[in-house]
N, C-alpha and C positions, 0 to 999 in steps of 0.2 A: 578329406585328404587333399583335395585339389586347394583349399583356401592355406593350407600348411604347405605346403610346396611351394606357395605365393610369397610367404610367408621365412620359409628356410633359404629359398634359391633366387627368388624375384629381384632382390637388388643386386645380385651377380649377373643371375644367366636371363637371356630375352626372353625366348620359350617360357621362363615362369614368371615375364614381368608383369601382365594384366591375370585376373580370374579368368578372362575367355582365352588367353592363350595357355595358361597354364591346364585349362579345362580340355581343349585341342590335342597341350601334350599329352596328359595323361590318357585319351583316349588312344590317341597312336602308341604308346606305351601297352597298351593292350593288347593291340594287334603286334607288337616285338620290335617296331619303331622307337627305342633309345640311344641318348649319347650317356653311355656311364661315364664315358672321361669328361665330361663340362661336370656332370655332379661330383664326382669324384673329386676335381680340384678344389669344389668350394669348401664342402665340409663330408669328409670321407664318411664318418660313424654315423651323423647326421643323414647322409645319401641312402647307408644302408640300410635304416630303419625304417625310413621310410620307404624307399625301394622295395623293399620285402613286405611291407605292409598292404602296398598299392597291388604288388600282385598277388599277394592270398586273398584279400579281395576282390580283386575281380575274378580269380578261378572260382572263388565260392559262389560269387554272382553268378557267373557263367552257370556253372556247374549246379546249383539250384533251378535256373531260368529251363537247362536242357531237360531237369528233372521232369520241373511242369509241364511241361512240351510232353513228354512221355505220360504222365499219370492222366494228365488230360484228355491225351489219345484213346490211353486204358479206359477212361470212364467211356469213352463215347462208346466202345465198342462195346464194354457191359450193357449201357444202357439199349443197347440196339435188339440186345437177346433177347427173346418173346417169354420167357419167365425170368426174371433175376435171381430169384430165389434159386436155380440151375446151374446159374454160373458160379464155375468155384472162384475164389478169390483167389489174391496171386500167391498169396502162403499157399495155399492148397495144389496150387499150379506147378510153382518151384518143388515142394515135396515131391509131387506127382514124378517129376523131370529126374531129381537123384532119384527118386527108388527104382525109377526104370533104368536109369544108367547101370546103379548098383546089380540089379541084376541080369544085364547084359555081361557086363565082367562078371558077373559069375559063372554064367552060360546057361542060366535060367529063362531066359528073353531074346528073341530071334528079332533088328533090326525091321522096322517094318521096309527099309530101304531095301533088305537082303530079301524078303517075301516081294517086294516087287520086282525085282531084279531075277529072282524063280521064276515070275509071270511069267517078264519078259523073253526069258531063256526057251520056255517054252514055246512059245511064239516067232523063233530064231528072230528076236530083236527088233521084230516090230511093233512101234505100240498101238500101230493102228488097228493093226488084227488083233490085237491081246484084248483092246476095250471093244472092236465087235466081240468079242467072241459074248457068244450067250450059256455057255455053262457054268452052271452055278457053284458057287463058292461054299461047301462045307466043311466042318473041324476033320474030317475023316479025310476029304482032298487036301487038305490044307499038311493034314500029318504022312499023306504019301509022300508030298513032292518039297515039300519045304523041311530041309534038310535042318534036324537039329531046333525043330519046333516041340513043345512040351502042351500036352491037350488043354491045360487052361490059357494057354497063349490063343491057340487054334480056337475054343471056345468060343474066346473073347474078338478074336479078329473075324 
């Protein structure tokens, strides 16, 4: 794209007279540095096409480059877990996340934010005394004071 720019615009406008300055604009072009009016006067339809082109390209760029930055992450942090074969994958992860949502809106599923937020309450708000405290956590404490818990939630927490 930068050698077609050299190519469309170069014997008009300076910004596209060499490959490296035209290489220069296009990068500032990325970052939101354009003049549409110098393209504009040379060749309007021309301007556009390419215009539009330069930028789904680099958002794709972009936008792929942040992907791998992310899945790359993901792996590391897989491979870090002491059995892999434990770790769910991220399908499994995402499901995981709607089916818990889905049954919070139901009223099936108590926040675990709201069970600690119960902790707290009973601790009047401190978290330092809530995490001494040394009484233990079971489904039967968990179904007195956590308001609106269902026993396999409590089970499970």
């Amino acid at each position: 794209l930068t050698l077609c720019s050299v190519l469309f615009f170069g014997q008009d406008l300076e910004e596209f007279g060499t490959i490296f300055r035209a290489t220069n604009t296009c990068f500032r072009m990325m970052f939101g540095d354009w003049d549409w009016d110098s393209l504009d006067k040379v060749r309007r339809t021309v301007a556009m096409l390419w215009f539009s082109a330069v930028m789904l390209l680099m958002v794709l760029i972009l936008l792929n480059m942040l992907l791998a930055i992310i899945m790359d992450n993901y792996m590391k942090v897989k491979q870090k877990i002491s059995d892999p074969s434990l770790a769910p994958s991220l399908l499994k992860q995402i499901q995981e996340m709607v089916r818990r949502r889905q049954q919070y809106k139901a009223g099936k599923r108590v926040r675990l934010n709201d069970i600690y937020a119960t902790f707290l309450a009973r601790h009047d708000g401190s978290e330092k005394a809530m995490l001494k405290s040394s009484r233990g956590i079971t489904p039967t404490f968990l179904l007195n004071i956590v308001p609106n818990i269902e026993t396999n939630q409590a089970t499970r927490t």
